[in-house]
DSSP file (Angstrom, degrees, kcal/mol; ACC not computed):
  #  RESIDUE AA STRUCTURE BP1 BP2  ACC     N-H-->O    O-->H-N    N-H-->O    O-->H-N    TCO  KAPPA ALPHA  PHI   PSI    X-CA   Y-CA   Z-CA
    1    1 A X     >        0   0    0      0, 0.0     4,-0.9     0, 0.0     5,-0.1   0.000 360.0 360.0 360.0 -28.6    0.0    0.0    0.0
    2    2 A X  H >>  +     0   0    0      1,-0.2     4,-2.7     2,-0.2     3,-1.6   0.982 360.0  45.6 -62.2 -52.4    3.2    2.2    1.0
    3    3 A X  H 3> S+     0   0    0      1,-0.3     4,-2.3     2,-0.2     5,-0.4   0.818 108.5  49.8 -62.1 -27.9    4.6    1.6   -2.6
    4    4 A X  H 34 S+     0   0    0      2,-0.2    -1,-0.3     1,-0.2     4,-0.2   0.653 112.1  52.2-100.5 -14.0    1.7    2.3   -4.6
    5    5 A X  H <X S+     0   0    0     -3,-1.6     4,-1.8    -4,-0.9     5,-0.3   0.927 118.2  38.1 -63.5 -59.6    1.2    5.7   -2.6
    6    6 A X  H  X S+     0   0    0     -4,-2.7     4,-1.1     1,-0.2    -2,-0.2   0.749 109.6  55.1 -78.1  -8.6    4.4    6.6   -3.2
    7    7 A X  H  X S+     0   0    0     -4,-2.3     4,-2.9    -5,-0.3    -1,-0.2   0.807 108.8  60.6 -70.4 -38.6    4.5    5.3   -6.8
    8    8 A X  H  > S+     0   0    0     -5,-0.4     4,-1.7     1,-0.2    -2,-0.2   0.930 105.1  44.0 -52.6 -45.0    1.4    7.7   -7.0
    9    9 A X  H  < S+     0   0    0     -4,-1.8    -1,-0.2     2,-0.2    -2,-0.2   0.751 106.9  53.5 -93.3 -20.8    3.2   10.8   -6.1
   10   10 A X  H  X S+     0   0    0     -4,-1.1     4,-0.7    -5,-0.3    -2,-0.2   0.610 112.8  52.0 -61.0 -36.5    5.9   10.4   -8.0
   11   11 A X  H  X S+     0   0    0     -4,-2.9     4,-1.7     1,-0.2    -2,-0.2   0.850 108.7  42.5 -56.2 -50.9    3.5   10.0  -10.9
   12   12 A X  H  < S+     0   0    0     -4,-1.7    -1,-0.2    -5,-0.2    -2,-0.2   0.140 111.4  55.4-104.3  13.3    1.4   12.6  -10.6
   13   13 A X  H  > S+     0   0    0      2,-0.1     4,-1.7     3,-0.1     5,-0.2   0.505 109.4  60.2-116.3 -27.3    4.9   15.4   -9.8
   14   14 A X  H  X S+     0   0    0     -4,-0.7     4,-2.9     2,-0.2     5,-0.3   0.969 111.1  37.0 -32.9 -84.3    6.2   13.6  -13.5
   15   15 A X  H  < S+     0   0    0     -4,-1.7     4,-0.4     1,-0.2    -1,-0.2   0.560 111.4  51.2 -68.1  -4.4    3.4   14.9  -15.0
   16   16 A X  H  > S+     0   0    0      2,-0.2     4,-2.4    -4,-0.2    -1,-0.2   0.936 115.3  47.0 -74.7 -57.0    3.0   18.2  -13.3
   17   17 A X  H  X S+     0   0    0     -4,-1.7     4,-5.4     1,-0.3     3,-0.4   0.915 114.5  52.0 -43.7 -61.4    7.2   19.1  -14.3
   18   18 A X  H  X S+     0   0    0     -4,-2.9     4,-1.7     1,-0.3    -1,-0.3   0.892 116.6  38.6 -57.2 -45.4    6.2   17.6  -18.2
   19   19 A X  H  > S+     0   0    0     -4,-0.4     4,-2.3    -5,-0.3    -1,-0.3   0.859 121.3  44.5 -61.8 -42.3    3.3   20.0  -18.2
   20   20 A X  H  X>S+     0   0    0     -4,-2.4     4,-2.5    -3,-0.4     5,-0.5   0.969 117.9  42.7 -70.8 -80.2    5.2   22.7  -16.5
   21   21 A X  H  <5S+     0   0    0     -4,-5.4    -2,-0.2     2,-0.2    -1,-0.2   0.685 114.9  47.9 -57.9 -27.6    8.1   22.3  -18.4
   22   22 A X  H  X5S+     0   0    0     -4,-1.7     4,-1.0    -5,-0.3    -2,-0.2   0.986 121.9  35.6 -76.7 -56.2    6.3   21.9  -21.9
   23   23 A X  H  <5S+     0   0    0     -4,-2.3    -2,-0.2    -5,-0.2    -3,-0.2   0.749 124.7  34.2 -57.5 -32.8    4.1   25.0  -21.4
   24   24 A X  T  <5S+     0   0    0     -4,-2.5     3,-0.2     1,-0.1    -3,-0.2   0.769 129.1  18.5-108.2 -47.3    6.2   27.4  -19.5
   25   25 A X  T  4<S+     0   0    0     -5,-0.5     3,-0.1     1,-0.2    -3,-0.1   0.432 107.1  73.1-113.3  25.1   10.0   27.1  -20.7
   26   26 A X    ><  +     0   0    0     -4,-1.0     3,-0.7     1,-0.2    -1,-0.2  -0.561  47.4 152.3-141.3  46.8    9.8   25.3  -24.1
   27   27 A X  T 3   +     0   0    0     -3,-0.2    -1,-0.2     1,-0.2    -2,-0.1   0.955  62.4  83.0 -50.0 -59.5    8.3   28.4  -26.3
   28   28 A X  T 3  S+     0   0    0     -3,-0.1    -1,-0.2     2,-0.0    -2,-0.0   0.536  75.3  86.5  -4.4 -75.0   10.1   26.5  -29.1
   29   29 A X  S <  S-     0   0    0     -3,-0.7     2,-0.4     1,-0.2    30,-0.1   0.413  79.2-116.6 -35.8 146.6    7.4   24.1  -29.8
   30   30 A X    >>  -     0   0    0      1,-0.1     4,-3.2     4,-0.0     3,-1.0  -0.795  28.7-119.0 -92.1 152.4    4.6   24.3  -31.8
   31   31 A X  H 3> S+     0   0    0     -2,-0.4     4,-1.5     1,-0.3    -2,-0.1   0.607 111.3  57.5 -66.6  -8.0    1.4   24.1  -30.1
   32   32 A X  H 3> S+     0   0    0     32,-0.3     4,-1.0     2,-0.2    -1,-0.3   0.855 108.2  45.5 -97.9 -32.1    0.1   20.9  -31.7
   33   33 A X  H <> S+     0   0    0     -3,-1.0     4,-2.8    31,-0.2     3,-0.2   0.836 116.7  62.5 -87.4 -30.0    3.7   18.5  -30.3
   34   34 A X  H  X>S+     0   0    0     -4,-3.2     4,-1.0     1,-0.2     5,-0.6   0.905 106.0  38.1 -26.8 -85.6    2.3   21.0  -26.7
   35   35 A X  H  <5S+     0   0    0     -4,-1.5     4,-0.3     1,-0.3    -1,-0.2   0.645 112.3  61.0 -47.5 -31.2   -0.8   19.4  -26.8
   36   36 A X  H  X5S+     0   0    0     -4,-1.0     4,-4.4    -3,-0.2    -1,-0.3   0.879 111.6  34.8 -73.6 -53.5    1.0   16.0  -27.7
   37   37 A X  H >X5S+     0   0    0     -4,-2.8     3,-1.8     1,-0.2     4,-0.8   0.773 117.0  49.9 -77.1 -73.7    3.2   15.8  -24.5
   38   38 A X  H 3X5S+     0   0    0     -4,-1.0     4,-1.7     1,-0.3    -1,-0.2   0.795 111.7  50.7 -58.0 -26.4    0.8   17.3  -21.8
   39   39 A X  H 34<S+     0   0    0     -5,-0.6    -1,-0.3    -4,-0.3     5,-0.3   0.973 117.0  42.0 -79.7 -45.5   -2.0   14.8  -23.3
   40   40 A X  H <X S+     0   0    0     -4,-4.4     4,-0.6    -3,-1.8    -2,-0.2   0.547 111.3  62.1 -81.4  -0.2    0.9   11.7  -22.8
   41   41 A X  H  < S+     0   0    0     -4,-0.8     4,-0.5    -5,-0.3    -1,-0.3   0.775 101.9  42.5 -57.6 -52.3    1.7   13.3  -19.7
   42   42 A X  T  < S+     0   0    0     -4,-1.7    -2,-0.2    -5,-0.3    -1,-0.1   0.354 122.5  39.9 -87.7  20.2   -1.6   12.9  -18.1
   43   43 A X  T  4 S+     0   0    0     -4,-0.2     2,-0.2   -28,-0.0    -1,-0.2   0.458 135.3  15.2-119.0 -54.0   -2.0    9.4  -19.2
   44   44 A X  S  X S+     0   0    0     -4,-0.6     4,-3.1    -5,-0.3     5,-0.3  -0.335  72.6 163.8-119.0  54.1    1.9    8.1  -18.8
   45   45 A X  H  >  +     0   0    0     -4,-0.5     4,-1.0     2,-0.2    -1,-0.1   0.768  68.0  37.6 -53.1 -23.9    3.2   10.6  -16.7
   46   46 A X  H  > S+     0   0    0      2,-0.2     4,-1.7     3,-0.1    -1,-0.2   0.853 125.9  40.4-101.6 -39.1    6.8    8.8  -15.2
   47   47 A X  H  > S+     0   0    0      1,-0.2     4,-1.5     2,-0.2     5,-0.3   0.894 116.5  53.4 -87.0 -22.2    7.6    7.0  -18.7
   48   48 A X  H  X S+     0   0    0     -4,-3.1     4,-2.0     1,-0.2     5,-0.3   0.911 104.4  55.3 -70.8 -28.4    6.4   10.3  -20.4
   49   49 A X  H  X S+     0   0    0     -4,-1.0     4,-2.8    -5,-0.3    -2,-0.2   0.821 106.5  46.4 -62.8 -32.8    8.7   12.2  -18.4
   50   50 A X  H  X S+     0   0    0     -4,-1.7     4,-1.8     2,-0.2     5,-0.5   0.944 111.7  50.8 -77.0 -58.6   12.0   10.3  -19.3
   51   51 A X  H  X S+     0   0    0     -4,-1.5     4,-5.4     1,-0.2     5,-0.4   0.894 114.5  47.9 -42.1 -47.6   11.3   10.3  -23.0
   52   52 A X  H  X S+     0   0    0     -4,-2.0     4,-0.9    -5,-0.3     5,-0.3   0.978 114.3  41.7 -47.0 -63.7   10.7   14.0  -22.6
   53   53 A X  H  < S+     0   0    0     -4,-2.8    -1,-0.2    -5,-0.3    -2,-0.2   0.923 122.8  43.7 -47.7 -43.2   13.8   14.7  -20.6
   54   54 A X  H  < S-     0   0    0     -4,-1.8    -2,-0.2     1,-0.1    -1,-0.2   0.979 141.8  -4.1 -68.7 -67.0   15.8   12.4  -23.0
   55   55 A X  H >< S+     0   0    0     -4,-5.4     3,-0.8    -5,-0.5    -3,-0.2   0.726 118.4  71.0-115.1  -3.1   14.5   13.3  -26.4
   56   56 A X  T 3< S+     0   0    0     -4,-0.9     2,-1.3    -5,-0.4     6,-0.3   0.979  87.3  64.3 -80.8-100.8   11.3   16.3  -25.9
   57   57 A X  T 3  S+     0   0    0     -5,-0.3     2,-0.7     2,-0.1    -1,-0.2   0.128  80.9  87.6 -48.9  -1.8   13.1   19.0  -24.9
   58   58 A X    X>  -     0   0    0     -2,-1.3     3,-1.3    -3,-0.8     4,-0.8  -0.925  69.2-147.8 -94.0 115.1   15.2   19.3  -28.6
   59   59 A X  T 34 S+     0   0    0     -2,-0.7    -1,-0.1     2,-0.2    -2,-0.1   0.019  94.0  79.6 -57.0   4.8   13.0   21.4  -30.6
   60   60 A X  T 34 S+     0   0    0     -4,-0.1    -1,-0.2     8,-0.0     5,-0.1   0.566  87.4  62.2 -51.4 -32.0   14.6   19.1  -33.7
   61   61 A X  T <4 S+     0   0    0     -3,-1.3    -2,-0.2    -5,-0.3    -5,-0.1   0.985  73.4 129.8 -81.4 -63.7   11.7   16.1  -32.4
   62   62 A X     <  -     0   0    0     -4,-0.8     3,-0.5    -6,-0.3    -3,-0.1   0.647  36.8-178.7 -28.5 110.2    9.0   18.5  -33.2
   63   63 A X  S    S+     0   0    0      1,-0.2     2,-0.3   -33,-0.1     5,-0.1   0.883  79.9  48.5 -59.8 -51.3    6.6   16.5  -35.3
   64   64 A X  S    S+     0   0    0    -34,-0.1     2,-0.6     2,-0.0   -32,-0.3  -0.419  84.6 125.2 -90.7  52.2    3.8   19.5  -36.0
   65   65 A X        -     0   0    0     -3,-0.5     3,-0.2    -2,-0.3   -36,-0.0  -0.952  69.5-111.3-125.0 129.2    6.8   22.1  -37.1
   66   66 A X  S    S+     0   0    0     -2,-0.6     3,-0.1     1,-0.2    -2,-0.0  -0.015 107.7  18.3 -54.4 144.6    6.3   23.5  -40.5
   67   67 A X  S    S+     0   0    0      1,-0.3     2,-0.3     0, 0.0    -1,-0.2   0.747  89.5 139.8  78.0  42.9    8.7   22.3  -43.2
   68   68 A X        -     0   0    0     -3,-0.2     2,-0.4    -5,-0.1    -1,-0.3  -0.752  37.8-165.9-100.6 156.0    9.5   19.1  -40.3
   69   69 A X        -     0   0    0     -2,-0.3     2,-0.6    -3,-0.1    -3,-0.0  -0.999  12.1-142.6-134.9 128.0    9.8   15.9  -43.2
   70   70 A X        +     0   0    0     -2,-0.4     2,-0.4    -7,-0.0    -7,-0.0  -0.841  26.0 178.2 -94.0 155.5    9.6   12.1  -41.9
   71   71 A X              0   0    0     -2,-0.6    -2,-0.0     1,-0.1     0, 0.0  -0.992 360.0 360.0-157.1 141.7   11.9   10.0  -43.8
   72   72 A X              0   0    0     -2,-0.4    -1,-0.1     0, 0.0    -2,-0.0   0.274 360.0 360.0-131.1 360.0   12.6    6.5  -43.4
């Protein structure tokens, strides 16, 4: 019961930081890869927070940024 409190708070301070962080210091972004992490924040908030730290925060991963190309 201890773990799954504290797994709980740890969860839900993930997804406050990814919210935090996407909206408040990450002007870069375009509003649509915004909307992307804050929505996979509040659904997978602790594994959305390491991809973010790890790959989010380069304004290269922007999906929705005009002239952005996928290539495979």
């Amino acid at each position: 019961m201890a773990l799954s409190t504290i797994l709980g708070i740890i969860a839900f301070i993930a997804a406050i930081w990814v919210i935090y962080d996407v909206l408040a210091n990450n002007k870069k972004l375009s509003d649509g890869m915004k909307v992307l992490w804050v929505i996979c924040a509040i659904f997978f908030s602790i594994i959305t927070a390491v991809i973010y730290y790890i790959v989010g925060r380069n304004n290269k991963n922007d999906l929705f940024r005009k002239g952005h190309r996928i290539t495979s």
